[in-house]
C-alpha positions, 0 to 999 in steps of 0.5 A: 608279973608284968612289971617283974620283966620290964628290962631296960638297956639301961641295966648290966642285969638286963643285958647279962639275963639277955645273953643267958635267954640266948644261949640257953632257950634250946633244951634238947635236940631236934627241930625246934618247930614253928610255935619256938620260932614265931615266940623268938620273933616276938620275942625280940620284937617286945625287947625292940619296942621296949628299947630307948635311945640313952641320950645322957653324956658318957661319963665313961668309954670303952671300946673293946676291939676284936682284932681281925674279928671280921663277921666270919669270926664273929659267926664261928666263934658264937657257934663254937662257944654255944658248942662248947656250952652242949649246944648246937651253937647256931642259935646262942649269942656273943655278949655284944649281940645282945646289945641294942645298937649295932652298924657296919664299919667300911674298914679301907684304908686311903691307899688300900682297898684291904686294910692293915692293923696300923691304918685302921686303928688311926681311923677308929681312935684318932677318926681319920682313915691314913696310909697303910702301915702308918699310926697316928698320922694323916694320909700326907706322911707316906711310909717310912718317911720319918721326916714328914712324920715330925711334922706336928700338923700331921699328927692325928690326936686320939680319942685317949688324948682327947679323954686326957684334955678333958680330965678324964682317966685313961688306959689300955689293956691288951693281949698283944705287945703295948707297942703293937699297932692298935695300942701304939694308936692311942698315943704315937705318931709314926710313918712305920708300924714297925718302929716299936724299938729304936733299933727299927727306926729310919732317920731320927724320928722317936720309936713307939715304946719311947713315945709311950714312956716320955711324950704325950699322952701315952706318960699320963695313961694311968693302967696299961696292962699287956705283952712287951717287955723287949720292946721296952728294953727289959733284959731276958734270956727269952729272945722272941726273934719276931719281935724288935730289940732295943740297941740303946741299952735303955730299960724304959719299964725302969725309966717309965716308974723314975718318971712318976716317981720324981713326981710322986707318984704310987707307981705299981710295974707288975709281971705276973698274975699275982702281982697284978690281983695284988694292986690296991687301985686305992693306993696306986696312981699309976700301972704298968703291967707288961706278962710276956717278952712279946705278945701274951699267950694264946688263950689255949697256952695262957698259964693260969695262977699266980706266976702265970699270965692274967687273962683279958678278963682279968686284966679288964677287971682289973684296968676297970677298977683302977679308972673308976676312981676318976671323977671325970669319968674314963676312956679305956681301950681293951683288945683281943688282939691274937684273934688276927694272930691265929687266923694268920696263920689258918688255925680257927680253933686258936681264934675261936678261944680268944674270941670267947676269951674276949667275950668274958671280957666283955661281960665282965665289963658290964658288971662293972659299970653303970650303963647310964653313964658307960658307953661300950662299943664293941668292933673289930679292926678288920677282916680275914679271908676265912669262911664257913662253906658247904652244907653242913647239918645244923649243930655239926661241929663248927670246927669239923667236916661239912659231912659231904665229900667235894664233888669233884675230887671226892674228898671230904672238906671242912666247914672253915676255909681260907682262901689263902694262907699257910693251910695251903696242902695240895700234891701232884700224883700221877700228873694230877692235882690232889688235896689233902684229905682232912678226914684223916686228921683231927681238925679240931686240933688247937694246931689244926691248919685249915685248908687254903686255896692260894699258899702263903707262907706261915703267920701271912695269910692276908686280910679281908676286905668286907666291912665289919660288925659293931655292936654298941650300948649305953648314952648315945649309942643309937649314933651306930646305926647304919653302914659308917666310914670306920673313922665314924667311930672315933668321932660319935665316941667323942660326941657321946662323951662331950670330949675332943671336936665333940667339946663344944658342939654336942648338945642333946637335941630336945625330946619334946612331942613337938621336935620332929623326926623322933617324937613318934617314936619316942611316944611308942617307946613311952607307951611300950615301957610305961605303967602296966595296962589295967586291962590285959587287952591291947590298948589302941591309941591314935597318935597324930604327928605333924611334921615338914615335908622333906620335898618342900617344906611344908606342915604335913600330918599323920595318924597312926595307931599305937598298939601295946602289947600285952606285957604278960605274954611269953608265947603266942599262938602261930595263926593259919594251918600247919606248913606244908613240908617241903615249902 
């Protein structure tokens, strides 16, 4: 029985079987009362002690990335998804929250204490924090300066460029257009994230869909799957007016399968779902899959079937299999990227649902590949000036009312917020101030606009500042552990993976007893995860460790007692008298 419950990190099993403990441990309604939460706690504690860092060289990366998934997000949507499964929701997980190692990311860029899309996504995949609404350049290109973005010296080499130089496969997979601000970041250099089309750009510089296409790296990505086709050139009676136009009367999708074709290559261009579960990954070298003329659907719009679009999950999937077939190994990038969309423009139930759209992702991913040799890192680029407020009871609809009117105007206010944005709705009556009263609207409506204290226009409600969530899985992600610099990301997925500046520098230090700073803990881990006891008991063992003092050097020694827990356990009794209510 013991042995039957001895999971490790190590398994796409275990961590799928944790994500299902979390959402599932409540049955019925009610206070769960003190005996459920000190059983959680020790819970937890036994899954802590039975963790161990995984030091192998990542074969394989994945960085998911929630795009404006900021810790606000992060919370509401796990509640929303445990409400959508009949639960209060408080108490379920993300697929990420259950992996083993999580940090905060500082998320600022070099000229902006608030940071945009195009300067965060240089810091994670390139590791260098930059000018606010540039890509893949240092912070020496200021914006809009095309000529010093032709300057080479300033360009930032990417984490998919270094996973190329070492032989490995790549690809990106996105719910925004290819040449938005997070993918653009993996292969191009430009002063203007704006220059996704040749029609937009200053001076002579290159624009992002043809850096995709022709230059290096972005012509050797082996599957990318996303929207786009009018920046690509692709001609349609579908004019997205938000979205750049080519004027060079150039199709870069024809272009992009001339160019691997002369070289003979199995090249696949796809435009719907069912094309793209029609790709044989045996028989294609490479993948373009473009499913909109701009972004793709919001998850609450996405046509499902055969002439719809795919979902992320699919398109994971899918990239997943294709890069698997690479010996060196893979680095893909997967983004969620119309969660930042919806919150723009103040509808958090549109967010919630890409959210839990990446989620599946995400679990799907970990069906997929063998977390011995895959390191997943789960994260977002930055934050929105969303929040839950008020006092609303446990299990009360995420989406709805706190319950409790203002205690001023006596109105009643929802539990989601935004301090600025487009859900601004304020009249003056009678000389005085009023706010729309939400209680007389469904705010659980997909186009329900949340409640914002400063008016902004539609899709600009502004970013936030705070740090954001990562959550990380498989060899070296024990390198998250504490509160980084966002451009930490790209240089610890580079080390894991023995890739880029990490090349020649990322030995594993040695685990024996008598290496310092670890061995102490690596010999609770042993006695934690090791052979079951013969004795139910706790078993008492003295360890002594000798180490250097960090004052002045010298030999030090401590003894400490290792204690292991009875593997069988699943409850424990709660110690002392009841609580007292009320304390």
């Amino acid at each position: 029985m013991a042995e039957s419950r001895r999971l490790s990190w190590s398994s796409p099993r275990s961590i799928l079987l944790l994500v299902v403990l979390g959402v599932t441990c409540r049955t019925g309604s009610g206070l769960e009362g003190r005996q459920h939460w000190w059983n959680v706690a020790r819970r937890e504690l036994r899954e802590a002690l039975n963790t161990r860092d995984n030091w192998n060289v990542a074969k394989n990366v994945i960085l998911f990335l929630g795009d404006g998934m900021g810790i606000t997000t992060n919370t509401a949507a796990r509640i929303f998804k445990g409400q959508k499964l009949g639960m209060n929701g408080e108490e379920g997980y993300l697929s990420w929250e259950r992996f083993p190692n999580a940090a905060l990311m500082k998320t600022y860029n070099e000229d902006k204490q608030v940071p945009d899309s195009a300067a965060t996504a240089t810091a994670f995949l390139c590791g260098v924090k930059t000018n606010f609404f540039t890509i893949g350049l240092d912070s020496s290109v200021k914006l809009d300066d095309c000529t010093a973005s032709k300057n080479k010296a300033t360009h930032t080499p990417s984490i998919l460029q270094w996973a190329q130089e070492a032989g490995k496969h790549t690809g990106i997979v996105t719910t925004t257009r290819i040449t938005h601000a997070t993918p653009a970041a993996t292969y191009a250099h430009v002063a203007h994230r704006n220059w996704e089309c040749e029609s937009e750009v200053k001076g002579s510089c290159t624009d992002i869909a043809h850096q995709l296409v022709h230059d290096n790296p972005g012509r050797n990505v082996k599957v990318i799957l996303g929207g786009g086709r009018q920046t690509m050139g692709v001609k349609s009676t579908v004019v997205d007016d938000m979205t750049c136009q080519r004027n060079d009367s150039r199709d870069l999708t024809k272009e992009w399968l001339r160019s691997k074709m002369v070289k003979g290559h199995k090249a696949r261009y796809v435009t719907t779902a069912r094309a793209l579960a029609q790709v044989d990954p045996e028989k294609t070298d490479f993948l373009l899959g473009l499913f909109a003329e701009s972004h793709l659907p919001f998850e609450v719009d996405r046509r499902p079937g055969s002439i719809g679009t795919p979902s992320l999950k699919e398109m994971t999937v899918k990239a997943l299999r294709f890069l698997k077939k690479s010996d060196e190994g893979f680095f893909l990038l997967v983004e969620g990227g119309r969660i930042d969309h919806a919150l723009h423009d103040n509808l958090a139930h549109r967010a919630f649902e890409e959210v839990v759209a990446m989620d599946a992702a995400v679990s799907a991913a970990l069906k997929e590949v063998d977390l011995e040799e895959t390191l997943i890192v789960v994260t977002a680029d930055h934050s929105h000036v969303m929040t839950i407020n008020g006092y609303p009871t446990r299990g009360n609809d995420i989406l709805g009312l706190v319950g409790e009117k203002g205690m001023v105007d006596n109105l009643h206010y929802t539990t989601l917020m935004f301090t600025n944005g487009p859900g601004y709705n304020y009249t003056v009556k009678n000389d005085t101030v009023m706010r729309h009263d939400p209680s007389t609207v469904d705010t659980t409506d997909v186009d329900y606009r949340y409640q914002a204290a400063v008016p902004m226009p539609p899709i600009k409600e502004t970013h936030g500042g705070e740090d954001v969530g990562l959550w990380a899985i498989g060899p070296m992600s024990h390198l998250f552990h504490r509160t980084h610099e966002q451009h930490y990301i790209a240089h610890a997925m580079a080390y894991a993976a023995c890739i880029g500046p990490s090349l020649d520098d990322c030995k594993r230090p040695s685990h024996s007893t008598s290496s310092s700073g670890r061995s102490l803990r690596h010999y609770y881990e042993d006695l934690a995860i090791g052979t079951p006891r013969k004795s139910p008991q706790d078993t008492k063992v003295t360890h002594t460790e000798v180490f250097k003092s960090p004052v002045d050097g010298s030999e030090q020694s401590a003894s400490a007692p290792v204690r292991s827990c009875r593997e069988s356990e699943v409850s424990y009794s709660v110690p002392g008298p009841a609580a007292t209510p009320g304390q």
